[in-house]
C-alpha positions in Angstrom: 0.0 0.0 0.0 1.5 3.4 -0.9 0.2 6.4 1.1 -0.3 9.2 -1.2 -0.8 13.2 -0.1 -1.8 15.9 -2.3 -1.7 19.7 -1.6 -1.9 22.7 -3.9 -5.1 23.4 -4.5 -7.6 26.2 -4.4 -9.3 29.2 -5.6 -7.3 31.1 -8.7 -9.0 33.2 -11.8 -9.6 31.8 -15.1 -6.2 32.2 -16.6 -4.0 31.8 -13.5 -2.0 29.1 -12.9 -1.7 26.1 -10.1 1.2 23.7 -9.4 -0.7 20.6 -7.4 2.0 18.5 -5.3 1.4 14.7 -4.2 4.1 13.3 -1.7 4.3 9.4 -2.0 5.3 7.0 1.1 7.2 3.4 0.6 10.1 2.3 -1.6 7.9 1.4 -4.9 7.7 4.9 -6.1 10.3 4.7 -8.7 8.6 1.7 -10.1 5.1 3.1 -10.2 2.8 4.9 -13.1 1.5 8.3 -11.1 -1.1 9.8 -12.6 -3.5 12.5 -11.7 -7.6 11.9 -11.9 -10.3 14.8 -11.5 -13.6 14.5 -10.7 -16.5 17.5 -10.9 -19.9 17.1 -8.9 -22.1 15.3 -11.0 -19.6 13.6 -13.2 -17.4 10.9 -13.2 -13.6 10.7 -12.7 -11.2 11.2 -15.4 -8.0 11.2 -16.0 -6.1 14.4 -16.4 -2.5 12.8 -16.8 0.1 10.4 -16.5 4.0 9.6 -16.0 5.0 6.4 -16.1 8.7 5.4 -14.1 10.5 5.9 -16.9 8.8 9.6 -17.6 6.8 8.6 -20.6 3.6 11.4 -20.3 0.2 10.9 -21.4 -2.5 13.7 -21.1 -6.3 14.0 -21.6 -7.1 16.2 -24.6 -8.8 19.0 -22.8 -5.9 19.4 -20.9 -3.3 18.9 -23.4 -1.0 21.8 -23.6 -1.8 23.6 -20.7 -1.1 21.3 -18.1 2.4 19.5 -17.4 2.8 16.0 -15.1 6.7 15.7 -13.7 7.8 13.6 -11.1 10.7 13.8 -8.7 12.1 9.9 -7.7 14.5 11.5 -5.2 11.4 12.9 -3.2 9.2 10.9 -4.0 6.6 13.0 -5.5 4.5 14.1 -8.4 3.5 17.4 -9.8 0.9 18.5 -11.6 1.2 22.6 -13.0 -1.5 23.7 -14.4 -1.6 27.0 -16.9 -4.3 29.3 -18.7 -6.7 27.6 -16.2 -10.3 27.7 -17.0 -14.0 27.3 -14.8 -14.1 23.7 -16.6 -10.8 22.5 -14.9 -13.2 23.2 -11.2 -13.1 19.5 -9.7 -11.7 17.6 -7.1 -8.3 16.5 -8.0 -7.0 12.9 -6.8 -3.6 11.7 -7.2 -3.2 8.2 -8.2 -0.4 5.5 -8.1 -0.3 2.3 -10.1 2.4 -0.7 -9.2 1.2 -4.2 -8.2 -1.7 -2.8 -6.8 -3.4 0.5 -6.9 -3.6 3.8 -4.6 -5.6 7.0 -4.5 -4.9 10.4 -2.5 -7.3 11.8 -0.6 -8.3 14.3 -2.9 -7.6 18.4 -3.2 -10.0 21.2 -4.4 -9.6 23.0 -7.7 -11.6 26.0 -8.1 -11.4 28.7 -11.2 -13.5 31.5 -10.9 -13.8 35.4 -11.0 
């Protein structure tokens, strides 16, 4: 089981910018596909992005261009900076780590608005 923590969310104009963090616990890190999952009231999740242990990306189209997924092995965490945000991108964001098994965050709150 890996413990996963996300923070740096919040309230920020459409058009401003966000850099969401998620700190991972246990040794598996390096080995795992992080990716980061949103989900909006009254919709399902979805993926926003991906990095796999070798740093391969993958990214949803709406997102594509405007938002960058990095991780850092050393510390044992992902980012997620998001640019040229927009009210759409308002969800709750969930960090997500795939190995053997499978482990979400607890979830941190994206809001774009004037």
């Amino acid at each position: 089981q890996v413990n996963l923590v996300e923070s740096g969310g919040g309230l920020v104009q459409p058009g401003g910018s966000l850099r969401l963090s998620c700190a991972a616990s246990g040794t598996i890190f390096r080995l795992a596909t992080m990716g980061w999952y949103r989900q909006a009231p009254g919709n399902q999740r979805e993926l926003v992005a991906t990095i796999t242990g070798f740093g391969r990306t993958n990214y949803a189209g709406s997102v594509q261009g405007r938002f960058a997924i990095s991780r850092d092995n050393a510390k044992n965490t992902v980012y997620l900076q998001m640019n040229s945000l927009k009210p759409e991108d308002t969800a709750v964001y969930y960090c997500n780590a795939k190995y053997n098994g499978e482990s979400w965050g607890q979830g941190t709150q994206v809001t774009v608005s004037s």
